[in-house]
C-alpha positions as CSV (number, residue, x, y, z in Angstrom):
1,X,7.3,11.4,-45.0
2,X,5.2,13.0,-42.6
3,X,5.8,10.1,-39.8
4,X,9.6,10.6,-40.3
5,X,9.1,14.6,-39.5
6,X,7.6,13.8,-36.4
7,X,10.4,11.4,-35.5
8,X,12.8,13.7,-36.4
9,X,11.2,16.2,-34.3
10,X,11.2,14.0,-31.2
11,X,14.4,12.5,-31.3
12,X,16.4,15.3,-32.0
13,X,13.8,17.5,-29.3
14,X,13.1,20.0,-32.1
15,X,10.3,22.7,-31.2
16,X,7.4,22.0,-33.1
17,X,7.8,25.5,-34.7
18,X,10.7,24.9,-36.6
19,X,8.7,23.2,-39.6
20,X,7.7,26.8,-39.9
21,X,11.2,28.4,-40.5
22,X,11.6,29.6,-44.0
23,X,15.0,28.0,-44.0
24,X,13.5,24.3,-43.0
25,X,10.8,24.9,-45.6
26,X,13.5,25.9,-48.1
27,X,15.5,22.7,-47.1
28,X,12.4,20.9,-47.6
29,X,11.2,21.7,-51.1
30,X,15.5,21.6,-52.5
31,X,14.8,17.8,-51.5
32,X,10.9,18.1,-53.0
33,X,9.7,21.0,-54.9
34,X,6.4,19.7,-54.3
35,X,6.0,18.9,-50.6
36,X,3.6,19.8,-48.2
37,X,5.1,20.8,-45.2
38,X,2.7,20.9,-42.2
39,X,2.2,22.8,-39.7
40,X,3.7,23.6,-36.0
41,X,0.0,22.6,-34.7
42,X,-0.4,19.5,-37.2
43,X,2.9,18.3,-36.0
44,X,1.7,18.1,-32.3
45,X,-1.4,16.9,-33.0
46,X,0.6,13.9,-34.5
47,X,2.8,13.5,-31.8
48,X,0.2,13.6,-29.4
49,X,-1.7,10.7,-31.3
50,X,1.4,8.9,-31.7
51,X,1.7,8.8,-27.8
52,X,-1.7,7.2,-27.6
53,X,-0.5,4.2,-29.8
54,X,2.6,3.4,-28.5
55,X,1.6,4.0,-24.9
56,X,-0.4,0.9,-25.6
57,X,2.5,-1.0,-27.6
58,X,4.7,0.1,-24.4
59,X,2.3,-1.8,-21.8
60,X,2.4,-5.0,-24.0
61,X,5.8,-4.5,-24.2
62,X,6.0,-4.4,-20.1
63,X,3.3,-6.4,-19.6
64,X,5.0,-9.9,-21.2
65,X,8.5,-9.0,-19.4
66,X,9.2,-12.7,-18.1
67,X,9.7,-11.3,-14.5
68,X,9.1,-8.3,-12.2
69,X,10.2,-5.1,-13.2
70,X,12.3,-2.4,-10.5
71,X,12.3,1.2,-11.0
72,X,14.7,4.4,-10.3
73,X,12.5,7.4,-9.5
74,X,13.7,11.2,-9.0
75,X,12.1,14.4,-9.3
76,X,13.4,17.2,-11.7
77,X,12.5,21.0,-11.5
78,X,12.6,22.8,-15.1
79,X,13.7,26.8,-15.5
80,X,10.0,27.6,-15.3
81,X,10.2,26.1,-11.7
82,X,7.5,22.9,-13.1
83,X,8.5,19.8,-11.6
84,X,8.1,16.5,-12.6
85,X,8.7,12.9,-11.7
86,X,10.9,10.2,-13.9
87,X,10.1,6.8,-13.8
88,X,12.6,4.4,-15.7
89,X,12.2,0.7,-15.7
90,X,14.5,-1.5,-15.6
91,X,14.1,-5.4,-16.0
92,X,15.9,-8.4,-17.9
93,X,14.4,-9.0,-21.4
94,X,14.3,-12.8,-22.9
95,X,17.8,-12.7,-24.6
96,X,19.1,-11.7,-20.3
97,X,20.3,-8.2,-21.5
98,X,19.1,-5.2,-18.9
99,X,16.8,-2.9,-20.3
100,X,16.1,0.7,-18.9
101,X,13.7,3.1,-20.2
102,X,12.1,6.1,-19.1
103,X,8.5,5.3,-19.1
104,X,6.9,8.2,-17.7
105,X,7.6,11.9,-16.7
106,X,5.0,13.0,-14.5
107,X,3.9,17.1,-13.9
108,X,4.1,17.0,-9.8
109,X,1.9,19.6,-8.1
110,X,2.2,20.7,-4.8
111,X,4.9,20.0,-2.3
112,X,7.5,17.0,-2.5
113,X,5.8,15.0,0.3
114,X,6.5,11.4,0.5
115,X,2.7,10.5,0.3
116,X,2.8,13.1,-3.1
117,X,5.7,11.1,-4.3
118,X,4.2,7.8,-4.1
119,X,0.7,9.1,-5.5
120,X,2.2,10.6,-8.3
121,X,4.3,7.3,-8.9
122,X,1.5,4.7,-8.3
123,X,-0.5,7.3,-10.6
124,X,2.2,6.6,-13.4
125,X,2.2,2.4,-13.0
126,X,-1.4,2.5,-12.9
127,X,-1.5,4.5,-16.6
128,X,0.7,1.7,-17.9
129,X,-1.1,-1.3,-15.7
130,X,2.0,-2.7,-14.3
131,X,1.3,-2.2,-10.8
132,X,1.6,-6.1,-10.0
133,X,4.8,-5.8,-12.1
134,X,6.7,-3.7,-9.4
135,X,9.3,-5.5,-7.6
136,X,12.0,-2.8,-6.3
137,X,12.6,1.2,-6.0
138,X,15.6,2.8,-5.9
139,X,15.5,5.9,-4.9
140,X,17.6,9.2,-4.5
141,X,19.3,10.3,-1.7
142,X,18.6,14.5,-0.5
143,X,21.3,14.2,2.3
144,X,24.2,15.6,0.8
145,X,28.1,15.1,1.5
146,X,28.7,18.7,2.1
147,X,30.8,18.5,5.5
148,X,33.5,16.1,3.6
149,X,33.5,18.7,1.0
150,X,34.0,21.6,3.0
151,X,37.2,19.3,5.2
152,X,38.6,19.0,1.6
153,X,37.7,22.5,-0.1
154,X,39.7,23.9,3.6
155,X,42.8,23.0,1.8
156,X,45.6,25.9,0.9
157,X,47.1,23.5,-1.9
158,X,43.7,23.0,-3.3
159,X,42.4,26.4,-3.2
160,X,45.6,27.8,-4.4
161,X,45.3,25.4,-7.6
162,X,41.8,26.4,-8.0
163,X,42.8,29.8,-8.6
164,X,46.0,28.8,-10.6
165,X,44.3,27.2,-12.9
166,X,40.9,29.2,-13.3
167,X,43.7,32.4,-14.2
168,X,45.1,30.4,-16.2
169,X,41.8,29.2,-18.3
170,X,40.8,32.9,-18.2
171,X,43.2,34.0,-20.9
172,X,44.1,32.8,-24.4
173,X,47.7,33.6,-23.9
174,X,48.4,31.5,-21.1
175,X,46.3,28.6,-22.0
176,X,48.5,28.7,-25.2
177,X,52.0,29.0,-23.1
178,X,50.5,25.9,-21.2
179,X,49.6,24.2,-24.0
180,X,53.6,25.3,-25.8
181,X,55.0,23.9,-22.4
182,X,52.8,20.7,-22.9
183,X,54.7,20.2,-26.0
184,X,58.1,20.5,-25.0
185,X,57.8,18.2,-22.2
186,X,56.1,15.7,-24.3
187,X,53.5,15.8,-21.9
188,X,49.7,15.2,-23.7
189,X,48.1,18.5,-24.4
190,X,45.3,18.4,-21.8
191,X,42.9,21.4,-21.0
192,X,43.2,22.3,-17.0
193,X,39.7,21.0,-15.8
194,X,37.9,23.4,-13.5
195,X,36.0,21.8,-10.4
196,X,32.7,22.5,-9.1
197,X,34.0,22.7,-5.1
198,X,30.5,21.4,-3.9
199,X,30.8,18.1,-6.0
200,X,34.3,16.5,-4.5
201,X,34.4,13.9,-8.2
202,X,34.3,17.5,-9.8
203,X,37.4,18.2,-7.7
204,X,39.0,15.0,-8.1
205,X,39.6,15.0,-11.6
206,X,40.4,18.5,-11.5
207,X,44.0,17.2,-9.3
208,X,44.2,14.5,-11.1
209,X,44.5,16.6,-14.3
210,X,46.8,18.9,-12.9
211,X,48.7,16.1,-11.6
212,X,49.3,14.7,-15.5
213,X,50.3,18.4,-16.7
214,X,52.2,19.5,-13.7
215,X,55.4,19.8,-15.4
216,X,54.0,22.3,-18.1
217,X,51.6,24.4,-15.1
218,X,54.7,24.6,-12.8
219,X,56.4,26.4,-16.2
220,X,53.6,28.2,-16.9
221,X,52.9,29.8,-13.8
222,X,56.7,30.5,-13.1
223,X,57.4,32.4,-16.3
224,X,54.2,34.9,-15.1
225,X,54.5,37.5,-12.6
226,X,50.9,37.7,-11.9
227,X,50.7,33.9,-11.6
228,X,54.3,33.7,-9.2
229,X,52.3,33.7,-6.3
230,X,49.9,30.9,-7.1
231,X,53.4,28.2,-8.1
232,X,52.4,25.7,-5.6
233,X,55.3,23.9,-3.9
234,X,56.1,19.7,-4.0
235,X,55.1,19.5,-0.6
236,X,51.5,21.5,-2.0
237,X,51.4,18.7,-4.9
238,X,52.3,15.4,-2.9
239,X,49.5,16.9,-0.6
240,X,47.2,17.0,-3.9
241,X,48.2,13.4,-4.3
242,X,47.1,12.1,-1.0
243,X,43.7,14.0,-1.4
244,X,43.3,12.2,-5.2
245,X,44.6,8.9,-3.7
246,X,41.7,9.2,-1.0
247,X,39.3,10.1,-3.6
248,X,40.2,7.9,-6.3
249,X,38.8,4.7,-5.1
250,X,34.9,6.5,-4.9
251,X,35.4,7.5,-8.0
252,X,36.0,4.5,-8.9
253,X,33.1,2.6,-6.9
254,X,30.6,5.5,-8.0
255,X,31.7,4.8,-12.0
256,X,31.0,1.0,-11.1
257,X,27.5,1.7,-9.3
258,X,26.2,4.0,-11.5
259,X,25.9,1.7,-14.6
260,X,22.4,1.1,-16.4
261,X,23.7,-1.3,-18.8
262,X,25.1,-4.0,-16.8
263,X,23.8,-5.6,-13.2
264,X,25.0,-3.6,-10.1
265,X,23.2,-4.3,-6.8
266,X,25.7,-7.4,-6.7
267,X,28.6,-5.0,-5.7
268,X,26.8,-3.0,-3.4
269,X,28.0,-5.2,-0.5
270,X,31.5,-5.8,-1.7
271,X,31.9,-2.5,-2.5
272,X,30.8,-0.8,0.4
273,X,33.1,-3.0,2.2
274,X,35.9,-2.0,0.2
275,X,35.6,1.4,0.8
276,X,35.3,0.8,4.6
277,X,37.9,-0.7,4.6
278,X,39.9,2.2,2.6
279,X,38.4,4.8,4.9
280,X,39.5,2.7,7.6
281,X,43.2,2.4,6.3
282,X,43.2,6.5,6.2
283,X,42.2,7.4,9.9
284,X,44.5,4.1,11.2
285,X,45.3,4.5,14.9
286,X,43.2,6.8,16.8
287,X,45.5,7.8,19.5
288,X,47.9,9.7,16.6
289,X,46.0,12.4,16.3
290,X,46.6,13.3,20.4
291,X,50.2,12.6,19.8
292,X,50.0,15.1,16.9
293,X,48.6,17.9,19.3
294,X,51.2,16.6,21.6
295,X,53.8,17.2,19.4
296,X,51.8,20.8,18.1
297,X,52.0,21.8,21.6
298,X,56.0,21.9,22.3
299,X,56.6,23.5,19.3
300,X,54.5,26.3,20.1
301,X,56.7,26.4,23.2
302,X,60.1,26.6,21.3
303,X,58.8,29.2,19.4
304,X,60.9,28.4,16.6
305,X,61.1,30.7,14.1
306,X,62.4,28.1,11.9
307,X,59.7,25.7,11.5
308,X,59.3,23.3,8.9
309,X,56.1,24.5,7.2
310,X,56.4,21.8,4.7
311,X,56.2,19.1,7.3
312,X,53.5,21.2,9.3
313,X,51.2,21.4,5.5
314,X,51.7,17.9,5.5
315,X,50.4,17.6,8.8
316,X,47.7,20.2,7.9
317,X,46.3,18.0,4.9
318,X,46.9,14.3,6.3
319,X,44.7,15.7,9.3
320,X,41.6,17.2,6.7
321,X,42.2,14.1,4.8
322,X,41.4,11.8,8.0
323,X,38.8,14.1,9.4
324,X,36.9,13.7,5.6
325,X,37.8,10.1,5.9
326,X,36.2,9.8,9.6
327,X,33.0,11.2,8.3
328,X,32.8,9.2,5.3
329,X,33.2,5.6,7.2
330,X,29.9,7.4,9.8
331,X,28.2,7.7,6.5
332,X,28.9,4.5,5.1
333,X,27.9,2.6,8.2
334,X,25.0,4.4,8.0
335,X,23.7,3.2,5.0
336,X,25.1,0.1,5.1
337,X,23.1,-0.8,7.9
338,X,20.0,0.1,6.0
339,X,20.8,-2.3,3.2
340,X,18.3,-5.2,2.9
341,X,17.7,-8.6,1.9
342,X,18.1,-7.9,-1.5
343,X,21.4,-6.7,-1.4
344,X,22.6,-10.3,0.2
345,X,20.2,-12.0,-1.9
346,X,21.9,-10.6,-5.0
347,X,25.2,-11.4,-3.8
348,X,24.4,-15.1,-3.5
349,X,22.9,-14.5,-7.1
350,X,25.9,-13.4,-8.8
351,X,28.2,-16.7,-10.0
352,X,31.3,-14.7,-9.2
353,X,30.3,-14.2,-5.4
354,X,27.9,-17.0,-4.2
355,X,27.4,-17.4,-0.5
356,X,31.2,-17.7,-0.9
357,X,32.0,-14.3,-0.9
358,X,30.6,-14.2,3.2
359,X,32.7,-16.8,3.9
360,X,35.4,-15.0,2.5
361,X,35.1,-12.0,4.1
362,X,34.7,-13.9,7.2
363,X,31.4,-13.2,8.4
364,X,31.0,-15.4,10.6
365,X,28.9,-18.6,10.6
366,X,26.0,-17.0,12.7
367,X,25.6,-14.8,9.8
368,X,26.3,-16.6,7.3
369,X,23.5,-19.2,8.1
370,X,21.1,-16.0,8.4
371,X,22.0,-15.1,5.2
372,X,21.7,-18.5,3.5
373,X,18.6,-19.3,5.4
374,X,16.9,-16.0,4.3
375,X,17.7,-16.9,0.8
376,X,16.0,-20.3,1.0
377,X,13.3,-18.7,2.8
378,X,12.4,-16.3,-0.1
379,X,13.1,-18.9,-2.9
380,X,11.2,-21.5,-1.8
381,X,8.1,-19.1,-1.6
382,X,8.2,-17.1,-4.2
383,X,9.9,-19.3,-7.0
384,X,10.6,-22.9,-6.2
385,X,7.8,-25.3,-7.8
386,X,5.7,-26.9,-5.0
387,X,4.2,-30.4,-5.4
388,X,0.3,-30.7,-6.3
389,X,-2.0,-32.3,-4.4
390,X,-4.0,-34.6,-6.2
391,X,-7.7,-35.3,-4.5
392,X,-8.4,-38.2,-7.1
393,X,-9.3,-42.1,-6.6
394,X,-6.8,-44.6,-7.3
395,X,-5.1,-47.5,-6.6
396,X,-2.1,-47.3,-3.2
397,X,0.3,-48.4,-5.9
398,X,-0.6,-45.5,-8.3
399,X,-0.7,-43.2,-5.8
400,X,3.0,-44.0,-4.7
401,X,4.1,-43.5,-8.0
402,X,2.3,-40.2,-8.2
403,X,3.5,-39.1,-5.2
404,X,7.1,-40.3,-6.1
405,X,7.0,-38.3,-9.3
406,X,6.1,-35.1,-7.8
407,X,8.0,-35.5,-4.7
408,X,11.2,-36.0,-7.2
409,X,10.3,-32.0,-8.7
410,X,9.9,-30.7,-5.5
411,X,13.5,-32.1,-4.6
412,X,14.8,-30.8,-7.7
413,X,14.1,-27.0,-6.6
414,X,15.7,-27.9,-3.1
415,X,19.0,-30.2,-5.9
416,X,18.9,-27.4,-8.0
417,X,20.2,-24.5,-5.2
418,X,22.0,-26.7,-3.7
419,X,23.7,-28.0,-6.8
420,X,24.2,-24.1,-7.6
421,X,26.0,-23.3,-4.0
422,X,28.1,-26.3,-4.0
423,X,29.4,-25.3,-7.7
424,X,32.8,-23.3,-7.9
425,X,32.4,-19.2,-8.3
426,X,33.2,-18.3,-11.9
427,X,36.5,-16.1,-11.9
428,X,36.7,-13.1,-13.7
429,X,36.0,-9.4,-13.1
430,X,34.6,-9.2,-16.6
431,X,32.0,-12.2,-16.5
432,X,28.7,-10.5,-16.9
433,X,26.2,-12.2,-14.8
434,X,23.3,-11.9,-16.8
435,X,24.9,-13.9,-19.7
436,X,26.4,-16.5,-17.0
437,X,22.2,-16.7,-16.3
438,X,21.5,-16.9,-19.9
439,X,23.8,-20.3,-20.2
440,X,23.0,-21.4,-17.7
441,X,19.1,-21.2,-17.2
442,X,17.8,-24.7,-18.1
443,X,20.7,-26.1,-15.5
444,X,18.4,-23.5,-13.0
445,X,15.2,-23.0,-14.5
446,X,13.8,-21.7,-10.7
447,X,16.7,-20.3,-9.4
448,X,17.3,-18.3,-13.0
449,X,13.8,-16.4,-12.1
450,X,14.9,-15.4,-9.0
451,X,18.0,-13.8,-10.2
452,X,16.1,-12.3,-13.5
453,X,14.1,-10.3,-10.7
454,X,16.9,-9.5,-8.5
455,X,19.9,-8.4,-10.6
456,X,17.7,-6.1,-12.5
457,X,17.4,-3.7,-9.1
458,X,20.0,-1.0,-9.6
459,X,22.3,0.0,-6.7
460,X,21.5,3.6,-7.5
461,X,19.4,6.2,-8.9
462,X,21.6,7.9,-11.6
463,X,19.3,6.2,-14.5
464,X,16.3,8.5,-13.1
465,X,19.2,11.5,-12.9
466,X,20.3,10.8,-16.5
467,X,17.4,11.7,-18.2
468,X,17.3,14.9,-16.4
469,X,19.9,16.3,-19.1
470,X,17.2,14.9,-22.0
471,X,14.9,17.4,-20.4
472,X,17.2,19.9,-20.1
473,X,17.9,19.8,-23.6
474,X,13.8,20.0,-23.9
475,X,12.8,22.6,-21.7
476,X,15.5,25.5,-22.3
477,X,15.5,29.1,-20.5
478,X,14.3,30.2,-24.2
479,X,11.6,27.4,-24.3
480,X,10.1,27.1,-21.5
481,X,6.7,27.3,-21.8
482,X,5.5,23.6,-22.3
483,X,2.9,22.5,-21.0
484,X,3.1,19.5,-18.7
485,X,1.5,17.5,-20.8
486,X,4.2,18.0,-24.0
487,X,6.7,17.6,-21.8
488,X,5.7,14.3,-20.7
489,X,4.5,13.0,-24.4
490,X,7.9,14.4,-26.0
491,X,10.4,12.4,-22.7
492,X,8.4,9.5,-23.6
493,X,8.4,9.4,-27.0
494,X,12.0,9.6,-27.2
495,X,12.9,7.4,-24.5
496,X,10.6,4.9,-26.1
497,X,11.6,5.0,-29.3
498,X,15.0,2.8,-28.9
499,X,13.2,-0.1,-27.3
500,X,10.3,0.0,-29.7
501,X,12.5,-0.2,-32.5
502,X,14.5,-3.2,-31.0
503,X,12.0,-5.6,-30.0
């Protein structure tokens, strides 16, 4: 009993305290008059000695993974203002299913230096031994996106739905005349969805919300005199549509990235590409926007009183949307040119890509044979089998055959990518490449151990981010005084609990 009251407490984040509440206790003897119930101090001296043992069944656990393992890293700062380093693994186990775990959360002292960062994360392999285990580090990004949000947040339309729809939330009468005028235009009943204007997905599905109710918050808004003023116009809602059509797609790309279940640093390439190319489609032909200014320019001299503001707030938001669009293709070349060889490699890995996809996308053969080269390059070194140099006495017939037989493996590394290039891509947006791998790894025995290493990289560090809301349910503005050291045991704990259970 008592080893299930300390699982309790850790997977459900309890304080250790709450085997102390009369009502627990009274819960506790209705099930067993005659139970002991321990104590807030016994329980964390358990937990604390259950650390010890299954820190060691978690570097066995690492330590027989059949190839390297990656990591996400990021740093967290807790309402006491204590900061701490993740460090979630990820690697391919045995049966090709990705695996991510946090296996450490790390008190940080002192500033967040790069040579802090890395001491602190070294620090956490070497307390698990897996330092010849690392293989890749994904990392998060400070730089922020805050000049495309501001473009976007410039917006009339979109302020003037902000407000709309926060007066609207604020009162219990109108939400229920929204949700009445829902109804009657058989429209789903859907809560208005309030954006956070500094995070532009926040403010995406906040449009495209308001977009599915609009019928209902055009009603709503109209039958109120306070909210009158607020009504926003078609011309304001088709301008709402461009700015969801522009962010849709990294919405989309950012869902697909931000996976921990599935492979991702295959898409990176084809992704970024795709959204190039989007951003690209947006800000077309230079040269309009001098036209534009142009145009501007002799209506200002007309002085018409007349204008057509709908066509000029169409102007106003088409020009905000390409300005955000501009700086988003700067950012993406940016990184893309920082991407490296394992981005490519993992490309060539996936079955649905291949070296095809290059080819496709008309790199270029220059490239392309850079690419390919660099590929061999690394496979042959790191995981092709080499021949073995026999220093023994025998006959020039034996050692012909000797030689022969090894000479044939060696080939069959060089066979076995070839064999693997020249073979069709597999079609299918919903193939998962790590059970394509999992067929098909006697036909690739070398090459499989190259992707087992590669596709278990993530494209980005949201795994590291997600656990941040584990610790926020941990380390609360009224329980906030852990120590360092309980905060690390308790993340563990929890986080290793699933794959401990499942091996």
């Amino acid at each position: 009993m008592r080893g299930k009251l300390v699982q309790w407490v850790i997977i459900n984040q309890q304080p250790f305290t709450v085997v102390e509440e009369p009502s627990f206790i009274e819960f506790v003897h209705s099930l067993h008059p005659g139970a002991l119930v321990p104590s807030a101090d016994t329980i964390k001296r358990n937990i604390y000695n259950l650390y010890e043992v299954n820190v060691k069944k978690i570097k066995d656990i690492l330590q027989m993974v059949l190839g390297k393992i990656s990591f996400t890293t990021d740093i967290w700062t807790s309402p006491s203002t204590k900061s701490f380093l993740s460090l979630t693994a990820h690697f391919i186990d045995k049966e090709w299913k990705l695996r991510s775990v946090i296996v450490d959360f790390i008190q940080m002292y002192g500033s967040h230096t790069g040579e802090n960062i890395k001491n602190t994360f070294i620090s956490g392999l070497e307390n698990l031994s897996i330092e010849d285990k690392l293989f890749g580090i994904t990392l998060d990004n400070a730089s922020n996106n805050q000049v495309f949000i501001n473009e976007l947040n410039q917006e009339l339309s979109l302020s003037q739905l902000r407000q709309l729809l926060n007066k609207i939330r604020a009162s219990t009468q109108r939400c229920e005349k929204l949700s009445l005028a829902c109804k009657n235009n058989n429209i789903d009943d859907l809560k208005p969805i309030i954006d956070v204007p500094t995070r532009w997905n926040s403010t995406c599905e906040m449009i495209s919300r308001a977009l599915l109710i609009k019928p209902a918050l055009d009603i709503t808004a109209i039958s109120d005199r306070d909210l009158k003023s607020y009504t926003l116009t078609e011309e304001q809602w088709n301008g709402l549509r461009k700015i969801v059509d522009f962010l849709e797609p990294f919405k989309e790309v950012t869902a697909v990235i931000s996976g921990s279940t599935y492979s991702t640093l295959s898409m990176m390439i084809p992704l970024f590409n795709f959204l190039i190319d989007h951003v690209e489609d947006i800000i077309g032909d230079e040269n309009e926007e001098v036209n534009e200014e142009n145009d501007d320019e002799n209506d200002d001299e007309d002085d018409d009183e007349n204008d057509d503001e709908n066509d000029n707030e169409n102007i106003r938001i088409e020009k905000s949307i390409k300005k955000a669009a501009k700086y988003c293709k700067d950012k993406l070349l940016k990184y893309y040119v920082k991407t490296n060889n394992a981005y490519s490699i993992a490309v060539i890995l996936d079955p649905r890509l291949k070296i095809q996809y290059f080819k496709d996308e008309e790199w270029g053969d220059d490239l392309i044979n850079e690419i390919n080269q660099n590929f061999v390059n690394i496979f042959n070194s790191n995981y092709a089998t080499t021949s073995l140099n026999f220093n023994i006495s025998s006959t020039s017939k034996e050692k012909s055959v000797m030689s022969r037989v090894f000479k044939r493996r060696y080939v069959g590394n060089v066979d076995e990518f070839k064999t693997y290039i020249a073979s069709p891509t597999v079609s299918g947006e919903t193939l998962d490449p790590l059970e394509w791998w999992r067929i098909n790894e006697t036909q690739y025995p070398q090459l499989s151990k190259m992707a087992r290493d590669y596709l278990a990289i993530p494209a980005t560090s949201v795994p590291s981010e997600q656990c941040f809301s584990i610790s926020k349910n941990l380390i609360t503005n009224n329980r906030n005084r852990l120590i360092g050291k309980t905060v690390r045991i308790s993340m563990c704990l929890k986080s290793w609990n699933y794959l401990l259970n499942n091996e």
